[in-house]
C-alpha positions in Angstrom: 27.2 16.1 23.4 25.6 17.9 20.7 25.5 16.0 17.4 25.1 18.4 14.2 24.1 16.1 10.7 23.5 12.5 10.2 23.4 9.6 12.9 22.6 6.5 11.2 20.6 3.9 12.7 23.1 1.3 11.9 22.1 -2.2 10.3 23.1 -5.1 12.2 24.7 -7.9 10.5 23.6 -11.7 10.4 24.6 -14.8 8.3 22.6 -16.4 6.2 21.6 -19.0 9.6 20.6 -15.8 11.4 23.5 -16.0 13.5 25.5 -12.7 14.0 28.3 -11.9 11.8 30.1 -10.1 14.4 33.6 -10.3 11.3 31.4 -8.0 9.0 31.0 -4.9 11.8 34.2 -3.6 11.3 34.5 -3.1 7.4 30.6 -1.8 7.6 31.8 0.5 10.5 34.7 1.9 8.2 32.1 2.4 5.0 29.7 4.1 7.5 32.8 6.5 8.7 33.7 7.5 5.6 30.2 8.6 4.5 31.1 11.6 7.1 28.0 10.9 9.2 28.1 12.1 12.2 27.3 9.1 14.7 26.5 5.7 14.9 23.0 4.9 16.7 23.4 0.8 17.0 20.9 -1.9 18.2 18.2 0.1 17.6 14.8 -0.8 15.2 16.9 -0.8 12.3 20.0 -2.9 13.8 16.8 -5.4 15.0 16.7 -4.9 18.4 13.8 -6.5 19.1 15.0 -9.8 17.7 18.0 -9.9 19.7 18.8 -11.9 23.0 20.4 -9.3 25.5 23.9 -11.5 24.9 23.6 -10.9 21.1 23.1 -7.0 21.8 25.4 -6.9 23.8 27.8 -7.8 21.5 26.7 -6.2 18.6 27.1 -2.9 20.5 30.9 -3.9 21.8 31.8 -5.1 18.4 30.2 -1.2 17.1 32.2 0.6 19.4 35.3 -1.7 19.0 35.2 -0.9 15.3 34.8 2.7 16.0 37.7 3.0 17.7 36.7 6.8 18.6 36.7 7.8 15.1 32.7 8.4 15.1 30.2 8.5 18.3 28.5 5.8 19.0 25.0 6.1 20.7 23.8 2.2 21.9 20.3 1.6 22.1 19.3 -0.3 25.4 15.6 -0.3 25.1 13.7 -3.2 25.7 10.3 -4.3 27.4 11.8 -4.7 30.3 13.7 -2.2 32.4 15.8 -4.6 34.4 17.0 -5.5 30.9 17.7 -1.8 29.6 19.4 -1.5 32.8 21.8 -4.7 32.2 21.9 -3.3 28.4 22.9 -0.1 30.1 25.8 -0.7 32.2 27.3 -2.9 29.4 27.3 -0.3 27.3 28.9 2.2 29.5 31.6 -0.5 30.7 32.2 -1.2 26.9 33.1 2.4 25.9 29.9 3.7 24.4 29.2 7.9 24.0 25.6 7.7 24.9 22.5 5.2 25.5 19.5 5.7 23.9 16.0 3.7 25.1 12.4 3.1 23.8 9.6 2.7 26.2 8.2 -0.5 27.8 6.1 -1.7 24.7 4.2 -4.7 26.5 3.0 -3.0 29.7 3.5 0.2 28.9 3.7 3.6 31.2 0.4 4.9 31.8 1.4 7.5 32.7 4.5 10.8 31.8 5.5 10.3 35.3 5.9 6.6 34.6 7.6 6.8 31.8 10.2 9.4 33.5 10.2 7.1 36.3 11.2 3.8 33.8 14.0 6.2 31.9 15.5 7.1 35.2 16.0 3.6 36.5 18.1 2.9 33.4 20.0 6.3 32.8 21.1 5.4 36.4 22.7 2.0 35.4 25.0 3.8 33.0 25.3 7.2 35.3 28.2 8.6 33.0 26.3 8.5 29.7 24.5 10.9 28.2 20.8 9.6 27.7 18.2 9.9 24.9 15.0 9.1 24.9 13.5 7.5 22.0 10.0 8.4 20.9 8.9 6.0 18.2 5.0 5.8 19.1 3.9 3.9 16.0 6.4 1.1 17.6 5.4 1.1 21.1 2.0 2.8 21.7 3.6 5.0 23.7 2.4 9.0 22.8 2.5 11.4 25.4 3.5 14.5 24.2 7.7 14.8 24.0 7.3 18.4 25.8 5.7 16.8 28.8 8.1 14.4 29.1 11.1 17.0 29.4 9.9 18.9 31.7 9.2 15.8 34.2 12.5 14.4 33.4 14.8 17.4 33.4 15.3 16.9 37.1 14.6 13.4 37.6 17.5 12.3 34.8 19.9 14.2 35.4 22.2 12.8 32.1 18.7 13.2 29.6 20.2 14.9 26.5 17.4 14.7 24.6 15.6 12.9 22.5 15.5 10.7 19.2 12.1 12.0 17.7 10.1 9.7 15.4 7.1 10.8 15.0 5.1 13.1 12.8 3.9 15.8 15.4 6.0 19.0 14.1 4.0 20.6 16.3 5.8 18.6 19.4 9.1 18.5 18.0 9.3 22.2 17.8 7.9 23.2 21.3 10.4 20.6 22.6 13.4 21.7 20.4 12.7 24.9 22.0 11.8 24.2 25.4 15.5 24.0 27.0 17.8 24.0 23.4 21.2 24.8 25.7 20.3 21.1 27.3 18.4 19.2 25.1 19.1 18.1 21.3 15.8 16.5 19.8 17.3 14.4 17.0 14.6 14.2 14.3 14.0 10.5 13.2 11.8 10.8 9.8 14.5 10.4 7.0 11.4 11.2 4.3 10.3 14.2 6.5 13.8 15.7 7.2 13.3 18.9 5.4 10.6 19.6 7.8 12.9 19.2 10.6 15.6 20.6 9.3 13.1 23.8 9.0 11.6 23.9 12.4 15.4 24.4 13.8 16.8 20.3 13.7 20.5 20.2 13.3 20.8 16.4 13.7 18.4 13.3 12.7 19.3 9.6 12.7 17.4 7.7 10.3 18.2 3.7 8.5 18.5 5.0 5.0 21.8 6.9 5.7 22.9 3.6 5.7 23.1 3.3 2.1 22.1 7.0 0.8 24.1 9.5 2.9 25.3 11.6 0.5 21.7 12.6 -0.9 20.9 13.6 2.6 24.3 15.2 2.9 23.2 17.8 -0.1 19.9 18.2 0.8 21.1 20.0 4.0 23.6 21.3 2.8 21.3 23.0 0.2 18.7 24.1 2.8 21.7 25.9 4.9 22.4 27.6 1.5 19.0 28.8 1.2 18.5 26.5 -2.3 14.9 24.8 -1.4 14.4 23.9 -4.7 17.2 21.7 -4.6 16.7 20.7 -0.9 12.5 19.8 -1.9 13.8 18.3 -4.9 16.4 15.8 -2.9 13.3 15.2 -0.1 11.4 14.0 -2.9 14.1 11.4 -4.1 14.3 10.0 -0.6 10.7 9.4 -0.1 10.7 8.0 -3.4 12.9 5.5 -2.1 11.3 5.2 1.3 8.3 3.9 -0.7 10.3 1.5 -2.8 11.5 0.4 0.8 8.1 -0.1 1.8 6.5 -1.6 -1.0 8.6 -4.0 -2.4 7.6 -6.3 -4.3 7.4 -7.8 -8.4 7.2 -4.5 -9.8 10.0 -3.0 -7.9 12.9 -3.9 -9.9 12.4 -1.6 -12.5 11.8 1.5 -9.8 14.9 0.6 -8.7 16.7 0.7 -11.4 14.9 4.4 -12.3 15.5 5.6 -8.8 19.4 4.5 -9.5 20.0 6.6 -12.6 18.4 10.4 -11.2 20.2 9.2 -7.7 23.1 9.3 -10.4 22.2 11.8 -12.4 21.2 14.4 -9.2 23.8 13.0 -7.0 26.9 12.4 -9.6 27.2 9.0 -8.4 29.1 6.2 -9.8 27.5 3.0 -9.6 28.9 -0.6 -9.7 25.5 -2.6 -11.4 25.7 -6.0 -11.6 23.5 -8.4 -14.0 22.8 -11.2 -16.6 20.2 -9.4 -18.5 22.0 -7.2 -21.3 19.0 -5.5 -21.9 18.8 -4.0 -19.0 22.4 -3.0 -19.1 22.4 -1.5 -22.2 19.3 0.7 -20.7 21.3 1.8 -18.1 25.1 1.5 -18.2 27.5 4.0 -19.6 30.4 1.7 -19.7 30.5 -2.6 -19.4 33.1 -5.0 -18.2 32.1 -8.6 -19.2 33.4 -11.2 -17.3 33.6 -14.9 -17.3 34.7 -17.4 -14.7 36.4 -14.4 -12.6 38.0 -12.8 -15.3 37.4 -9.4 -17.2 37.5 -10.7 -20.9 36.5 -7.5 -22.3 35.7 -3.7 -21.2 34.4 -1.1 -23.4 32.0 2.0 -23.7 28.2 0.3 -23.9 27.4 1.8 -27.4 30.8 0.1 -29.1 30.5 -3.1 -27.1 26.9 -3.8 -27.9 27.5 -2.9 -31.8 31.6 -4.2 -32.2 32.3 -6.9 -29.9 35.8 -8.1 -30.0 35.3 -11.2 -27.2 34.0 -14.9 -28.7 32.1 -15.0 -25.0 30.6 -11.3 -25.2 29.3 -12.3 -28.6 27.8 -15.2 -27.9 26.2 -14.1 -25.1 24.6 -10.5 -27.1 23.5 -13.8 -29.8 22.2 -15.3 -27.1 19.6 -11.8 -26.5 17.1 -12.0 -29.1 15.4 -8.9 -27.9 18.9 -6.6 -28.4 
């Protein structure tokens, strides 16, 4: 199994008393399919793996490839600190219907050595001995970092399902002496959405990464641009995903408005339409080419932003622009 484009590391979904919301996986498994990605990696650091009970992943990962229904791949992370655990994660996946099974190191007592690590991958590769198996190297996660390279060629005979590896990490210099090491056998899927560019240069043909959740077609044209040989585009499109990485990462009081900047050159680059949603006109009128008002579930009045700020026809629209000093 060879997976060319975007896997996305699927979010997991939970109501608001943290228990799952196992109703919501199929209509987010339908939106995720028809962003024409090209896999679903579930329970993994972005589905919350680590604050999961086995029983909860376990049905996450059955509800995932339930939804799926063979339309897209699914790869089910079994990971966990334990390898008795991976290896009960394992076999449910494979008894469930899942494409592949994907697992992080031992994080508390970890490996101390390649060989032990091999040795920990095998045990649960064999619980699920009809799956393909990826390795996922996420060192700033586990404090696991020997060198990917190493690890292949101890586990190429020892596992004899290892398909690669889900590579997230910054060593370029790993990834591509691994990506080239055995390429008819192994597929290293790179794991850096804000790096991808870098993979995609250094030979990557697939990466699985969280914000494909809710960005994939940015990513979609930034390959596609680096296949056509455009790299201004392509460096251009890297640098609007970072940007939002960051926002990711640092969000906070002042992020509102980056958002809403990020949201109209994601528009503007991407030709997006987007559905924005607030109380605060000004803002609207900033950003909105067109404005449906509504009050209590109705639409009362729908026009271009420029003739509904300056002729408003609705008694509610107009008391509510009265009611905005600052417009």
């Amino acid at each position: 199994m060879k997976f060319k484009g975007l896997v996305v590391a699927a979010n997991t979904p939970f109501q608001s008393d943290l228990e799952l919301d196992l109703e919501r996986i199929p209509s987010l498994t339908d939106y995720l399919v028809g962003q024409k990605l090209a896999g679903l990696f579930v329970c993994g650091s972005t589905g919350e793996c680590s604050g999961m009970t086995a029983p909860e992943r376990k049905a996450a990962a059955g509800a995932f490839i339930k939804a799926a229904a063979g339309r897209i791949p699914v790869i089910v992370h079994v990971g966990s600190d334990g390898v008795r655990e991976s290896q009960e994660l394992a076999a449910h996946a494979e008894s469930a219907g899942a494409d592949a099974i994907a697992a992080v190191a031992p994080y508390y007592f970890r490996p101390g050595s390649v060989a032990e690590l091999v040795d920990a991958m095998a045990q649960i590769s064999e619980a699920a001995p009809k799956l393909p198996f990826y390795f996922y190297h996420i060192p700033a996660l586990t404090g696991v970092n020997f060198p990917v390279l190493d690890f292949l060629k101890a586990a190429e005979k020892r596992i004899p399902m290892l398909a690669g590896v889900k590579f997230t990490y910054e060593n370029l210099m790993d990834f591509q002496l691994s990506l080239n090491y055995d390429p008819e056998r192994f597929q290293l899927l790179f794991g850096r959405d804000e790096i991808l560019l870098a993979g995609l240069a250094l030979g990557a043909e697939g990466g699985v990464g969280s914000t494909y959740n809710y960005a994939a077609p940015l990513y979609h044209r930034m390959i596609a641009a680096f296949r056509q040989g455009d790299m201004e585009t392509a460096r251009k499109l890297q640098l609007l995903s970072q940007k939002l990485v960051l926002l990711l990462m640092r969000f906070g009081g002042s992020a509102g408005k980056q958002i809403m900047e990020l949201m109209v050159q994601l528009q503007e680059e991407l030709q997006l339409s987007i559905l924005f949603i607030s109380h605060d006109l000004n803002v609207i009128y900033q950003m909105c080419d067109r404005v449906l008002v509504m009050k209590e579930g109705r639409i009362v009045e729908n026009a271009e932003t420029e003739e509904l700020f300056a002729h408003p026809q609705n008694d509610y629209t107009k008391e509510l622009l009265a009611a905005s000093p600052e417009l």
